[in-house]
MIVOKE-513159 format. One line per 5 residues: their letters; for each residue y, z, x of C-alpha. Coordinates in Angstrom, 1 decimal, m for minus. Example, Ala and Ser with C-alpha at 12.3 -4.5 7.8 and 13.67 -1.06 7.14 Angstrom:
BEGIN
as	m4.5,7.8,12.3  m1.1,7.1,13.7 $
//
This chain:
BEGIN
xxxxx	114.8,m8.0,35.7  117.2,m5.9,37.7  116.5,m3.8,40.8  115.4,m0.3,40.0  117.9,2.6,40.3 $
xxxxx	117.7,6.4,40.6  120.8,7.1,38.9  122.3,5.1,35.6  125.5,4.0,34.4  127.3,5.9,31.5 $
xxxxx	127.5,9.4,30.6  124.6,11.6,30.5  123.8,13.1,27.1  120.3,14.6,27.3  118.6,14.1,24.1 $
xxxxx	114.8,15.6,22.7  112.4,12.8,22.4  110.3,12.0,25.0  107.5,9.3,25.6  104.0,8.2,26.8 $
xxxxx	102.8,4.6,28.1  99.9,2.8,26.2  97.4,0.0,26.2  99.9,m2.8,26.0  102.7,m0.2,24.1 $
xxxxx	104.7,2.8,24.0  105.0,6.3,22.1  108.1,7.6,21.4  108.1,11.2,19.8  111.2,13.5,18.5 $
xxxxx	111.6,16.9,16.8  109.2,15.4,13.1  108.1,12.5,14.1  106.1,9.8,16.9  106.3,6.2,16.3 $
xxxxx	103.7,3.8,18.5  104.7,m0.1,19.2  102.0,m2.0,20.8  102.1,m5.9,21.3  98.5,m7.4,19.9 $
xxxxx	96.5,m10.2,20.8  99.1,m12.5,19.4  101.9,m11.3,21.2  103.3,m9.3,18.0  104.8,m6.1,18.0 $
xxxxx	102.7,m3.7,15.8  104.1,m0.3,14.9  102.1,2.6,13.7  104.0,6.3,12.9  103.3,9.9,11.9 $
xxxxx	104.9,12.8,11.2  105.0,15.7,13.5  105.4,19.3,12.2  108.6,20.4,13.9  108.0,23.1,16.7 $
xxxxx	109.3,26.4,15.1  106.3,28.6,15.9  106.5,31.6,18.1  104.4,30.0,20.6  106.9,27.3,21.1 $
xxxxx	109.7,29.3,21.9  108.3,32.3,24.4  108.6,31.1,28.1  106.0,30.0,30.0  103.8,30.5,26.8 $
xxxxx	105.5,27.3,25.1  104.8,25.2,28.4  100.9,25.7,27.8  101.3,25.1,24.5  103.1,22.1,25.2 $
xxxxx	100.9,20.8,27.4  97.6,20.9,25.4  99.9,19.5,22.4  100.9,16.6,24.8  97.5,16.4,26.4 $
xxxxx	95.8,16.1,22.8  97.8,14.2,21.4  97.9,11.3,24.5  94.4,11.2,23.8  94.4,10.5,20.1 $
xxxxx	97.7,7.6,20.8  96.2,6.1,23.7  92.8,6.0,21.3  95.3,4.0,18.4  96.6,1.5,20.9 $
xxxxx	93.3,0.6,22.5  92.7,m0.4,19.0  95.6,m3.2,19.0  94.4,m3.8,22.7  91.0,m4.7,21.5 $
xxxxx	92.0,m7.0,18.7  89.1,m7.7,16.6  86.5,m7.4,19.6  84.2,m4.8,18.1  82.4,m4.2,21.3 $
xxxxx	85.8,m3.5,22.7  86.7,m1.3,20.4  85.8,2.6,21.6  85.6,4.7,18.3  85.9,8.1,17.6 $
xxxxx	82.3,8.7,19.6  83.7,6.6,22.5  87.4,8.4,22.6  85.4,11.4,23.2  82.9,10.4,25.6 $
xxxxx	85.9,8.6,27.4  88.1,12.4,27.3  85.0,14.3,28.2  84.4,11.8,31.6  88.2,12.0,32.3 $
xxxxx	88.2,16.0,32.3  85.2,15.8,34.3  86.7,13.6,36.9  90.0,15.8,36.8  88.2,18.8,37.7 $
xxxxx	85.9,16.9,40.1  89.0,15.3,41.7  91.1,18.1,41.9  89.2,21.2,41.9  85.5,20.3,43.2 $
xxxxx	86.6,18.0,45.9  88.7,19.9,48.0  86.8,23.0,47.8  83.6,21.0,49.3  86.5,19.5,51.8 $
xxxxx	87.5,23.3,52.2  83.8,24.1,52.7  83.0,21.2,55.1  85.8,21.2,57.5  87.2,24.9,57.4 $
xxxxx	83.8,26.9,57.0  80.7,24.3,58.4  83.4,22.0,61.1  85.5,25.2,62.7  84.0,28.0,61.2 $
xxxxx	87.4,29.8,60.6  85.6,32.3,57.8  84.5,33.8,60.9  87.1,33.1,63.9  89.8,34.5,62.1 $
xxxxx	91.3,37.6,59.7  90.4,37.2,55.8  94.1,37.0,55.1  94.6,34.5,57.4  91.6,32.4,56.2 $
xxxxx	92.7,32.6,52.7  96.2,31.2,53.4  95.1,28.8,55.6  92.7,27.5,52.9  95.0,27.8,50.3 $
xxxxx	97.5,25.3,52.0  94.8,23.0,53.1  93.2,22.9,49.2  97.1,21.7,48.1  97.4,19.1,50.6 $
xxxxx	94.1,17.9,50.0  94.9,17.7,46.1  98.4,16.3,46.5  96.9,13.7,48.9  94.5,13.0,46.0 $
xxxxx	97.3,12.6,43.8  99.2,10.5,45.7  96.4,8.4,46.5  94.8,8.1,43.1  98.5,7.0,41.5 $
xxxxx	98.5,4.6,44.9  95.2,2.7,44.0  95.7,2.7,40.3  98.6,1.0,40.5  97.1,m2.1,42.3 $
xxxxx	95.0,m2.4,38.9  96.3,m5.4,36.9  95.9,m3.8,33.9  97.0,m0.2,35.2  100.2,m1.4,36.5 $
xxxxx	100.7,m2.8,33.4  100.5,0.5,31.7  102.8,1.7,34.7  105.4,m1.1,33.9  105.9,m0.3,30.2 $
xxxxx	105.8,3.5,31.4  109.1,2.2,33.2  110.5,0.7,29.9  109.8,4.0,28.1  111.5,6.2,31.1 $
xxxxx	114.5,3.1,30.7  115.0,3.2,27.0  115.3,7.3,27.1  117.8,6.8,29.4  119.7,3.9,28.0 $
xxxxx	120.1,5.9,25.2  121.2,9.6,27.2  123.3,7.2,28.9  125.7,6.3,26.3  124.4,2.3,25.4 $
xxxxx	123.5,0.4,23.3  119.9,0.1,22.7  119.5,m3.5,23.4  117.1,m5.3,25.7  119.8,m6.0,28.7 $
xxxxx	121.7,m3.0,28.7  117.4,m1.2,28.9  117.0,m3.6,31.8  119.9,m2.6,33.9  119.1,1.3,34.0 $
xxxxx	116.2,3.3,35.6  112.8,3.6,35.5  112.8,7.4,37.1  113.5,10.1,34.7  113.2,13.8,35.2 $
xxxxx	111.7,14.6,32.5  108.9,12.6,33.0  104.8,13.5,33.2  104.4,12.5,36.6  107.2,14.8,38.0 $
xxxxx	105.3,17.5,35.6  101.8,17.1,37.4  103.6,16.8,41.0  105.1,20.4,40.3  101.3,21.5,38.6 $
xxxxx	99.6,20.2,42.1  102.5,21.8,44.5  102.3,25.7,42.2  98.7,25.5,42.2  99.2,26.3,45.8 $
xxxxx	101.2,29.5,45.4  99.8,30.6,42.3  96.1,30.3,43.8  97.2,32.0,46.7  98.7,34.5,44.6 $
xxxxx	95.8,35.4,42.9  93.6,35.0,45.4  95.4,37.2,48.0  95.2,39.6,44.5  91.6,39.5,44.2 $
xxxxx	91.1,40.5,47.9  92.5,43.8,47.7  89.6,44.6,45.4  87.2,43.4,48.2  86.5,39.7,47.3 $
xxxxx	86.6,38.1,50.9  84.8,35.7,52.7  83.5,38.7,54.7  82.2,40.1,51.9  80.7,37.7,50.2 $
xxxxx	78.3,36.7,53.4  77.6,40.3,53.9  76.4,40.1,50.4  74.3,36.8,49.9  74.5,35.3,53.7 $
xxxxx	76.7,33.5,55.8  76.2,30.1,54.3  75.5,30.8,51.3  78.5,33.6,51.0  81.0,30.6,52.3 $
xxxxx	79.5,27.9,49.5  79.9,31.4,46.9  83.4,32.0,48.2  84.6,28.2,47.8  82.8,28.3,43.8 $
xxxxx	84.2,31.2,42.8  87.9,30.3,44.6  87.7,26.9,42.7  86.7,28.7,39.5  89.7,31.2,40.3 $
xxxxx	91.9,27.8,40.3  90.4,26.2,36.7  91.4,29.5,35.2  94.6,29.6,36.8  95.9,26.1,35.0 $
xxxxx	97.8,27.6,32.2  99.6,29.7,34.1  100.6,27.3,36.2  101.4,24.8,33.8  103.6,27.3,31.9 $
xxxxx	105.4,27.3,35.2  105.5,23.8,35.7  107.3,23.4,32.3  109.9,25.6,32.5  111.1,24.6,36.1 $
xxxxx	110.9,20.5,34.8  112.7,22.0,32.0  115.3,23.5,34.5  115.7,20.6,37.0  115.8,17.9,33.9 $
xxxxx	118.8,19.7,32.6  120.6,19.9,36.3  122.9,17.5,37.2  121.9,14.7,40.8  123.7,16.3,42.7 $
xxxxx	122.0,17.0,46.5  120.8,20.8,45.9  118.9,19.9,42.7  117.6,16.8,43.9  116.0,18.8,46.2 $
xxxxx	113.6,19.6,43.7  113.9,16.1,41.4  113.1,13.6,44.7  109.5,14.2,44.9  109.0,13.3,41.6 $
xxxxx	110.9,10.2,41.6  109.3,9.5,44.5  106.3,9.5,43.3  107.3,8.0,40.1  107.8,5.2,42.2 $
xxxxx	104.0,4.7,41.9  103.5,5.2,37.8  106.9,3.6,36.7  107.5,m0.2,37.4  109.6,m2.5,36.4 $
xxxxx	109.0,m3.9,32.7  109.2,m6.8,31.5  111.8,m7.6,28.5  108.6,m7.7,26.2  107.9,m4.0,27.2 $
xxxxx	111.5,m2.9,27.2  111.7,m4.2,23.3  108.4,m2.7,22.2  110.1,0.5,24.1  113.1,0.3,22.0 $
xxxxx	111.1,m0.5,18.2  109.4,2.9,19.2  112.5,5.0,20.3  114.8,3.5,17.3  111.7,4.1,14.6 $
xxxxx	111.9,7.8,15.7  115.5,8.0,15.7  115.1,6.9,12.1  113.0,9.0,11.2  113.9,12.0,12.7 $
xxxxx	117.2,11.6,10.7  115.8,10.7,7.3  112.9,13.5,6.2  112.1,10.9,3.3  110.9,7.5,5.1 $
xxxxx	107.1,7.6,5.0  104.4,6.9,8.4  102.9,4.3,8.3  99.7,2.6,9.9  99.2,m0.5,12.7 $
xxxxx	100.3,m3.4,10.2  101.4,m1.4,7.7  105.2,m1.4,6.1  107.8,1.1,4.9  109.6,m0.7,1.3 $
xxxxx	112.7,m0.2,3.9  110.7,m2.1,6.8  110.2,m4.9,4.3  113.3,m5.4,3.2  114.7,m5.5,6.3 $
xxxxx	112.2,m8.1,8.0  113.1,m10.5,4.8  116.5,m10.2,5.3  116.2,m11.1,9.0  113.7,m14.1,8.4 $
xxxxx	116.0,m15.4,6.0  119.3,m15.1,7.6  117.3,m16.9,10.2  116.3,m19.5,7.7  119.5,m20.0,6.2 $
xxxxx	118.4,m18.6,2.9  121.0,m17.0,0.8  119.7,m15.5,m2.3  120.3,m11.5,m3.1  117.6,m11.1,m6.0 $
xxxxx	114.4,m13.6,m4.4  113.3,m10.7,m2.3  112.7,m8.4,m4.8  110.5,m10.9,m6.8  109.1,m11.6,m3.5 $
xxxxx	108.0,m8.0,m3.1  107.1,m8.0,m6.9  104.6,m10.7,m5.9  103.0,m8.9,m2.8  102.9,m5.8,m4.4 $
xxxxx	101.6,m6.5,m7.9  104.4,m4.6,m10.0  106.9,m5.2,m12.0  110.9,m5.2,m10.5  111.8,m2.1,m12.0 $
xxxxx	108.5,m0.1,m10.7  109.9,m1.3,m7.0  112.2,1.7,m6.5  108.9,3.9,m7.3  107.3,2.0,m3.3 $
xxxxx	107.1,3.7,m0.6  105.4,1.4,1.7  103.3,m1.7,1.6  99.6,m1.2,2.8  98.1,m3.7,5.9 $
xxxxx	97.0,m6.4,3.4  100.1,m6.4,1.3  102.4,m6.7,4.6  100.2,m9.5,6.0  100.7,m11.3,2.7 $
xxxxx	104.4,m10.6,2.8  104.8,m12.3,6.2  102.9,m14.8,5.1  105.2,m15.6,2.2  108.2,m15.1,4.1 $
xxxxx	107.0,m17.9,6.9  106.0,m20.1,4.1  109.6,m19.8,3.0  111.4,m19.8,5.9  110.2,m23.3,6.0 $
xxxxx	112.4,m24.6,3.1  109.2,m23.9,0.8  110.6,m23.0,m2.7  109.1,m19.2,m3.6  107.2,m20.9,m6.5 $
xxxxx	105.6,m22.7,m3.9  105.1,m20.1,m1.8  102.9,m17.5,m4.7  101.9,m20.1,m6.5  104.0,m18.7,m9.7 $
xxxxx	106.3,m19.5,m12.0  108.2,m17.6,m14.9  109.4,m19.5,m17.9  110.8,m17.4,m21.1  108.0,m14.8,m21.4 $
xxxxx	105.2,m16.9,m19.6  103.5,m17.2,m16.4  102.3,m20.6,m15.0  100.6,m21.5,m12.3  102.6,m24.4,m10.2 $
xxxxx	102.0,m26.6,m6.8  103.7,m28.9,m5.0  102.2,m32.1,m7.7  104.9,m30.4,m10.3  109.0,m29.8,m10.4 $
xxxxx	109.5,m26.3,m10.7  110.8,m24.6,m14.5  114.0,m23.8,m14.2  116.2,m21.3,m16.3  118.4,m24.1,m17.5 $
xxxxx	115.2,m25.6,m19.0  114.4,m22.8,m21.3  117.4,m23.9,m23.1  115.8,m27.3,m23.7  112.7,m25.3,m24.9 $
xxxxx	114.4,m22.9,m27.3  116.3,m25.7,m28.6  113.3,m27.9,m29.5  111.0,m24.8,m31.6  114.3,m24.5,m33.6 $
xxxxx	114.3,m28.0,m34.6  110.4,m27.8,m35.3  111.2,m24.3,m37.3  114.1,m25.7,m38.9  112.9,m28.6,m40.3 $
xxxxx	109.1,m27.6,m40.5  108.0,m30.7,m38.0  104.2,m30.5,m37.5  103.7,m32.8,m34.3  105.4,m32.7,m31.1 $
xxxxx	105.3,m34.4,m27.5  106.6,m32.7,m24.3  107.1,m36.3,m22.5  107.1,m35.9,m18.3  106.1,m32.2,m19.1 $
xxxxx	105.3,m31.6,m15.1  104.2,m28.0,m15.0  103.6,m27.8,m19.0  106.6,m25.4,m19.5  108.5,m26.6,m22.7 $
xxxxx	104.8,m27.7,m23.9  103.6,m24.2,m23.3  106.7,m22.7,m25.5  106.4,m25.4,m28.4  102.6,m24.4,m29.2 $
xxxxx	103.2,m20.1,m28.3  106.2,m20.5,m30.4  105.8,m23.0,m33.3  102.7,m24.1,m35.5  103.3,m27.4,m34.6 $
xxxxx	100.1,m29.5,m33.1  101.6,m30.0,m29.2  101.0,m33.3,m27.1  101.4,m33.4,m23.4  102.0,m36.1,m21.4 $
xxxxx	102.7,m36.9,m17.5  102.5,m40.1,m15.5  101.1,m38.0,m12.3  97.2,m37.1,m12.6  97.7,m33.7,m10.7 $
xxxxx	100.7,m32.6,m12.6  98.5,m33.3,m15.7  96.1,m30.9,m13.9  98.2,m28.2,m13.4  100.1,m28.5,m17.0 $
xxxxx	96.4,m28.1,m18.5  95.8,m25.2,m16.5  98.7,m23.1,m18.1  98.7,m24.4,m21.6  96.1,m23.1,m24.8 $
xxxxx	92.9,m25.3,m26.0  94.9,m26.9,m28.8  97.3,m29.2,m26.7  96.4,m32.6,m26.0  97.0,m33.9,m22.6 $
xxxxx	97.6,m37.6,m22.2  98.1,m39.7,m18.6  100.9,m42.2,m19.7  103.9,m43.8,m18.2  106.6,m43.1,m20.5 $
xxxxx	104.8,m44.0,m23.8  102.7,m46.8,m22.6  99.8,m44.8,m23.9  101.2,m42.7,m26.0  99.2,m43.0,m29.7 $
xxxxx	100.7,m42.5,m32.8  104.7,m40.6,m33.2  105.7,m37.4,m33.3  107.8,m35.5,m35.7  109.4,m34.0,m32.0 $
xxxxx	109.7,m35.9,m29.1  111.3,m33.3,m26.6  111.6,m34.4,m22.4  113.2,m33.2,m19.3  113.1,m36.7,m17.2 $
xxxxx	114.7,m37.1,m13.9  118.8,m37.2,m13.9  119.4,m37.0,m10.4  121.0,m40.1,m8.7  119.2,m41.4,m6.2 $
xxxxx	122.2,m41.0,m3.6  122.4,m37.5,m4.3  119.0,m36.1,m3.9  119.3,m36.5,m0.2  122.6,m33.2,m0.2 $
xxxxx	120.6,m31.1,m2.4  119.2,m28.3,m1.2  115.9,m27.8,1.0  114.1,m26.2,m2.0  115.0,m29.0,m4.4 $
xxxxx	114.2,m31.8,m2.4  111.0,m30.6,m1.3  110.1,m30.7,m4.6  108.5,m34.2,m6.3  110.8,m37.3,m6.0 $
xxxxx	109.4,m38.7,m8.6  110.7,m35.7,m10.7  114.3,m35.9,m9.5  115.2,m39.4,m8.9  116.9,m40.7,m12.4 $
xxxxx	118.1,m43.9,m10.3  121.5,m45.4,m8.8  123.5,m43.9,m12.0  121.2,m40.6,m12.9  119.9,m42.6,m16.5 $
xxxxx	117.2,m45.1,m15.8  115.3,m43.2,m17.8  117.7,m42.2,m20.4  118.2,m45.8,m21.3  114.4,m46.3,m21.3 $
xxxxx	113.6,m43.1,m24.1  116.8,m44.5,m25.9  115.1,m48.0,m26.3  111.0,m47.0,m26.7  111.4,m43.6,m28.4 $
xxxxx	112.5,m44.3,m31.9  109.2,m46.3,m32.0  107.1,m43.2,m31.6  108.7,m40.6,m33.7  108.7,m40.6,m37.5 $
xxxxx	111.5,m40.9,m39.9  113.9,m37.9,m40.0  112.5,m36.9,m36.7  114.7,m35.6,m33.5  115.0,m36.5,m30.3 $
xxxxx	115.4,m33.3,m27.4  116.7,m34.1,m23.9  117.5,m32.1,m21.3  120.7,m33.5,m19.1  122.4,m33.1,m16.4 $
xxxxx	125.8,m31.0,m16.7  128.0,m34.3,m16.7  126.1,m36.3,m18.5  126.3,m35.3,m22.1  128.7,m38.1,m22.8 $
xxxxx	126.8,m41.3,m21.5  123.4,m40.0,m22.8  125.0,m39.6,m26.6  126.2,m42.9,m26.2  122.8,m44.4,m25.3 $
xxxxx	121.1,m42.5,m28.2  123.7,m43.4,m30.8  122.5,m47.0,m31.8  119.0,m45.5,m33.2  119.9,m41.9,m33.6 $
xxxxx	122.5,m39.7,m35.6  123.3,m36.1,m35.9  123.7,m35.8,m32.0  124.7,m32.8,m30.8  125.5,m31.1,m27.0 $
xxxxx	124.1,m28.0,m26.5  125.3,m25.5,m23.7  123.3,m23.2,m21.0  123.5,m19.7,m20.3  126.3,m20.7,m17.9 $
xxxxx	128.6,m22.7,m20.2  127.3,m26.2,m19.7  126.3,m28.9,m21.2  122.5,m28.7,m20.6  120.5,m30.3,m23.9 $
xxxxx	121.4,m33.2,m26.3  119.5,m33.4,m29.7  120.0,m36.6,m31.9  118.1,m37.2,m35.5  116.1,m40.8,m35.6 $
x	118.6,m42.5,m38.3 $
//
């Protein structure tokens, strides 16, 4: 953390959005819109926004009427943000949680205590020290009297002040609020300042800023004293005096009377005041440090000193989230607000692309099947998002973890697509590929060509090419796996009417086939250990062909003719070098082989005739 500064490096550019500290968070609002970042019981940033209407009305552009306005505006809508963060700061402690009931119980008990604080208190001070403790009411000219107790009501409230801030701030969670009130005050002017929004350069500028609340309730507190003087000196050239009012109801009583009706005088007197207050922060925020205006800017820095402290880099970055969200939106009329946990389709894609940058993960089109997944729709309905609800975003992250970790996307939903077909896929099975479909196609031909009526998928793993042989042919379809909980998963994606059989290779295989079609293993062994995280994640058992790739080539070759019937074929799916050995192994028992290409130009199936 660096050592706080009144002044900041870089060229001042004043700019329009302003901010308030929350429960564990920051609000940042502009000319349409207010964006809220508030770190949660996990120690995640969680960013809620809204839009604003933008303030063209009349009564945000006459002076001294628009700082009234401005102030309820600002003092409603603290209320309602601080009430949204104190839901992230609760977590999922209901009892912590205040509620709509609760938010107003907790507004009506802080006006109270305003106007106990500031208006109640230093009248009965006024009453007990100037009228019971040295009489003055009585010692000394009405005019004087008034003046006098006019300036000793504003010390007495900006002692409050002062001393309120003073023992606030020595509350752990208070000073809390007060630090990441510094990172919102250093972020504004990071930004005026000419940098780059980043956490260091946020760090190294000030925590004081002229525009700021504080400086705005130090210049309320120090014009209540003129104004109410004002007004009160007003109200005594119609005969309401101390004098008067014991004449009227007693000396005691008339003194307790005069103090009620001065303090009432003083309630009533706020928007004035605060109209006045605005324009002159207004004023001074605009005017450059230099020592005649800081005449009027070091009292509230200085007492900044006691609401703004030093963030940490945590705070300064939930700071920045807020002030960049509203710079975003401010400039694009079209992005959508969104809720705590919640997700613009822009949002999204952008956390994806930062995960998997991260992760090392270069694919263009997974994300949008990704979000296809979360949100239930097809790719083309994606442009027709806006924004992802709570649910759908937690899923999303969820997803996006899973894959971060080298966990194929299959994997990840549980999904597959094959052709025109969904399956359903785990970790027990390889995953379809697009090359396989090729392998698929080419085996319902064959059965279509030459009207076959039996066919096994042998190794079928997820049930893919089995799945396509009985949507796609009237031939009766067997299934067969080594691995019990591939078996599983095949019979959960394919129709009543295919057989499933446990069997390694055809050791229980009954009967032949008119078809025998199989995607077996074809990696070599030394290989698998380069391929890709995704690949070798998946089953060894489904990638490992041995030291040359054809271990199991060479054992179809020998055992299959014994299982399909005369005039029968033969469909394997090869790697893209491989088309030569594999035609040589089939050629003592087979004829009529042929190499068939992929989508990509290569050599992806061989097909041979049982001689």
């Amino acid at each position: 953390m660096s050592k706080d500064k009144w002044t900041n490096p870089g060229k001042y550019t004043p700019c329009n959005i302003g901010g308030q500290a929350l429960l564990e968070g920051v609000m940042m609002r502009g000319r349409t819109s207010a964006a809220l970042c508030c770190r949660d019981e996990k120690g995640e940033l969680a960013v809620a926004t809204e839009r604003t209407p933008p303030r063209t009305a009349w009564y945000y552009r006459i002076p001294f009427v628009r700082g009234v306005t401005s102030f309820l505006y600002s003092l409603v809508g603290g209320v309602k943000y601080i009430g949204k963060s104190a839901e992230i700061y609760a977590g999922d402690d209901e009892d912590a949680q205040l509620g709509k009931g609760g938010m107003a119980v907790a507004v009506v008990l802080a006006v109270v205590l305003a106007v106990g604080l500031f208006a109640a208190l230093p009248a009965l001070l006024n009453w007990l020290v100037l009228d019971l403790a040295l009489d003055l009411s009585s010692r000394v000219d009405d005019n004087i009297y008034m003046l006098l107790m006019c300036l000793f009501k504003g010390v007495i409230k900006v002692a409050i002040l002062v001393l309120y801030l003073f023992l606030t701030s020595r509350l752990k969670d208070i000073r809390r609020t007060y630090m990441y009130h510094g990172a919102e005050h250093r972020t504004i002017n990071c930004y005026e300042h000419n940098l780059e929004l980043t956490v260091e350069n946020v760090q190294k500028c000030s925590t004081r800023h002229a525009r700021c609340g504080t400086t705005f309730l130090f210049y309320t507190v120090l014009l209540s004293v003129f104004v109410v003087t004002l007004v009160t000196w007003v109200l005594s050239l119609f005969g309401f005096t101390p004098t008067n009012m014991q004449s009227l109801v007693g000396e005691t009583p008339g003194q307790i009377l005069y103090n009620v009706i001065c303090m009432g005088v003083g309630i009533l007197c706020i928007p004035v005041i605060a109209g006045i207050s605005y324009e002159l922060l207004k004023l001074v925020a605009k005017a450059p440090d230099n020592k005649f205006f800081m005449i009027f800017k070091a009292p509230g820095f200085a007492l900044q000193a006691l609401t703004t402290k030093i963030p940490e880099d945590g705070m300064a970055e939930a700071a920045i989230v807020a002030f960049r969200k509203v710079l975003e939106m401010d400039a694009d009329e079209s992005i959508p607000a969104v809720d705590f946990y919640e997700m613009t389709m822009k949002d999204a894609r952008a956390y994806i692309a930062e995960k998997y940058a991260a992760a090392g993960i270069d694919d263009a089109s997974e994300p949008d099947w990704m979000l296809c997944e979360v949100l239930g729709v097809s790719r083309p309905e994606l442009a027709q998002v806006t924004k992802l609800n709570k649910s759908q975003a937690e899923l999303l992250k969820k997803y996006v973890g899973e894959r971060a970790e080298d966990c194929p996307l299959d994997y990840v939903t549980g999904k597959s697509y094959f052709l025109d077909y969904t399956l359903r896929v785990s970790d027990a099975v390889h995953l379809p590929r697009m090359e396989t479909e090729t392998t698929a196609l080419a085996a319902c031909d064959l059965i279509a060509a030459r009207g076959y009526k039996t066919a096994l998928d042998l190794m079928t793993g997820s049930g893919c090419i089995a799945l396509a042989l009985a949507k796609r042919t009237s031939a009766r379809v067997t299934a067969s796996d080594l691995s019990g909980e591939a078996l599983a998963v095949a019979r959960s994606n394919l129709p009543e009417g295919v057989e499933t059989v446990r069997s390694d290779l055809f050791s229980d295989i009954p009967g032949s086939f008119d078809l025998i079609v199989s995607n077996p293993p074809y990696i070599r062994s030394g290989d698998i250990d380069g391929l890709q995280p995704e690949v070798k994640c998946q089953p060894r058992m489904s990638l490992d062909g041995g030291a040359d790739g054809l271990d199991f080539y060479r054992a179809i070759a020998e055992q299959a003719p014994a299982h399909i019937t005369d005039g029968g074929a033969l469909v394997l799916e090869i790697g893209h070098d491989q088309a030569a050995e594999v035609a040589a192994l089939l050629e003592p028992a087979f004829a009529d082989i042929k190499v068939i290409k992929d989508m990509s130009g290569s050599d992806r199936v061989v097909t041979a005739v049982k001689k």
